[in-house]
C-alpha positions, 0 to 999 in steps of 0.5 A: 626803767622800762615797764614789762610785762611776761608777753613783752619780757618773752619777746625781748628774750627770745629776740635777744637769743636769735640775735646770738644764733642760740637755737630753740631761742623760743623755746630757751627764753620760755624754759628761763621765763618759767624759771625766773617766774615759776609761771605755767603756760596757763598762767601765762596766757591769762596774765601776758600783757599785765604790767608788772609789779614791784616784785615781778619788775626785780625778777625781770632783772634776774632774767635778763641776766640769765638770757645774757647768759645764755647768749653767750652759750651756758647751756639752759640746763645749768642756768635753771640747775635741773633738766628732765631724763626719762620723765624725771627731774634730774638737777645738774650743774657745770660738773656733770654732762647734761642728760640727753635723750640719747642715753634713754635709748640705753635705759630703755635697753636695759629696761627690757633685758632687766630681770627681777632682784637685779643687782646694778652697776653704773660706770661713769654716772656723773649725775646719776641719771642712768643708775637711778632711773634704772632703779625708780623704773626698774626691778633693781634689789641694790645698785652702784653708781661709780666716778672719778669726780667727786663733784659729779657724786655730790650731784648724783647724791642730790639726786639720789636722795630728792628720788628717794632711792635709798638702794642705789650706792654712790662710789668715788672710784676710777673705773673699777678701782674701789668697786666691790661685788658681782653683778647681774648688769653693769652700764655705763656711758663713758667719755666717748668722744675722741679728744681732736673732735671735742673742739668741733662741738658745739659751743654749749658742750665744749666750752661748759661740759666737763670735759673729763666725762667727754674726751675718750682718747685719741680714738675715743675707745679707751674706756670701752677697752678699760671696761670691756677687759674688766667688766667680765669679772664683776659681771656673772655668769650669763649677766649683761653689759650695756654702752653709750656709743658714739654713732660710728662706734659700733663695730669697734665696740662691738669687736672689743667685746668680742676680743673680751669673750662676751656673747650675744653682742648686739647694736641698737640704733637711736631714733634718728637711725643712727648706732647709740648702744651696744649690748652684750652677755658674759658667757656662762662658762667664763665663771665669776669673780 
């Protein structure tokens, strides 16, 4: 058996992923590492070249294992369980789509057009991750989070409960079908990418991402259609309504809304440039539910 030690060990890792062309090899043999290990960066460099011990020797074979894994493209997320998504821990599994800093372009949005004692409902909210930064960061008096998967809300309730929010609901329910009540805000990022493309993602998202929270039709829009036709009568007057879009969405998205008698329709760009939330107002004439 071979000898490690955390210096030796980082290196066969990240030369093990650079051999399977894993991106940010480094940096994914590091996050596995610190996984396995529990060791900081400190750590690390006081103790890189010791040998190991009995004990760190047994854990060398776990983390071998998850490199292995992760060769094969099981994204690091899953392999570790947890991720960070607007500065807090999030746990993840196979079951929900891997919080991305894409989606804080919409938290931050909602963020700055929040206003006190808000009401909140968050569509599709797989692992929670919206509705309930929303809720830690935000002026949220009770929310809603809502989905399909029953697994994804066995997650999002892990959450729910290691953030401590105890105002934030959790509802099995196919779009609007078991949601009750009215509310300031609703958001959502919903499958959005269009059924023929999922096959062109990369190997991380298509083969181990649930594809019920990706494939959004065959033009990607029919949830958009769906939650645009209904929002409006859960929404009061003057509320918001916020969208994830993929980045050639936005005008489609936008003249759904429009179609739906929404206001103040507007598209917000990520900072790569590119379209990544649409936004819009429930016109106070419109009544409520």
């Amino acid at each position: 058996m071979m000898q490690w030690s955390y210096d030796t060990l980082l290196k066969w890792g990240t030369n093990e992923l650079t051999a399977h062309d894993v991106e940010n090899a480094a940096l994914d043999a590091w996050y596995l590492l610190e996984h396995i290990y529990g060791i900081s960066r400190v750590d690390f460099l006081m103790r890189r070249s010791d040998s190991f011990d009995a004990a760190q020797m047994e854990k060398s074979t776990a983390y071998q294992a998850l490199i292995r894994q992760r060769s094969e493209g099981f994204p690091v997320q899953y392999l570790t369980g947890s991720t960070e998504f607007m500065g807090l821990p999030f746990l993840v599994n196979e079951h929900v789509l891997i919080p991305r800093q894409d989606t804080e372009v919409l938290v931050e949005t909602a963020l700055s057009m929040m206003k006190p004692g808000c009401r909140l409902l968050d569509m599709c909210t797989g692992s929670g991750c919206i509705v309930l930064s929303l809720a830690k960061l935000g002026t949220v008096t009770w929310g809603i989070g809502a989905d399909i998967s029953e697994e994804a809300l066995k997650v999002a309730e892990r959450n729910r409960e290691n953030l401590g929010l105890s105002q934030v609901k959790l509802v099995h329910s196919d779009l609007f079908g078991s949601v009750e009540g009215v509310f300031d805000m609703i958001v959502s990022n919903p499958p959005y990418i269009p059924t023929d493309d999922i096959e062109d993602l990369m190997r991380e998202v298509k083969d181990h991402e649930p594809h019920l929270a990706l494939d959004g039709s065959r033009d990607g829009l029919l949830f958009y259609r769906k939650l645009a036709e209904e929002s409006g009568r859960y929404l009061v007057p003057g509320g918001s309504l916020l969208f994830e879009i993929g980045y050639d969405q936005g005008k489609a998205v936008s003249q759904l809304l429009d179609q739906a008698g929404f206001k103040d329709i507007h598209v917000k760009k990520d900072l790569a440039g590119l379209d990544r939330v649409v936004y819009a107002v429930k016109a106070a004439e419109d009544g409520g539910k």
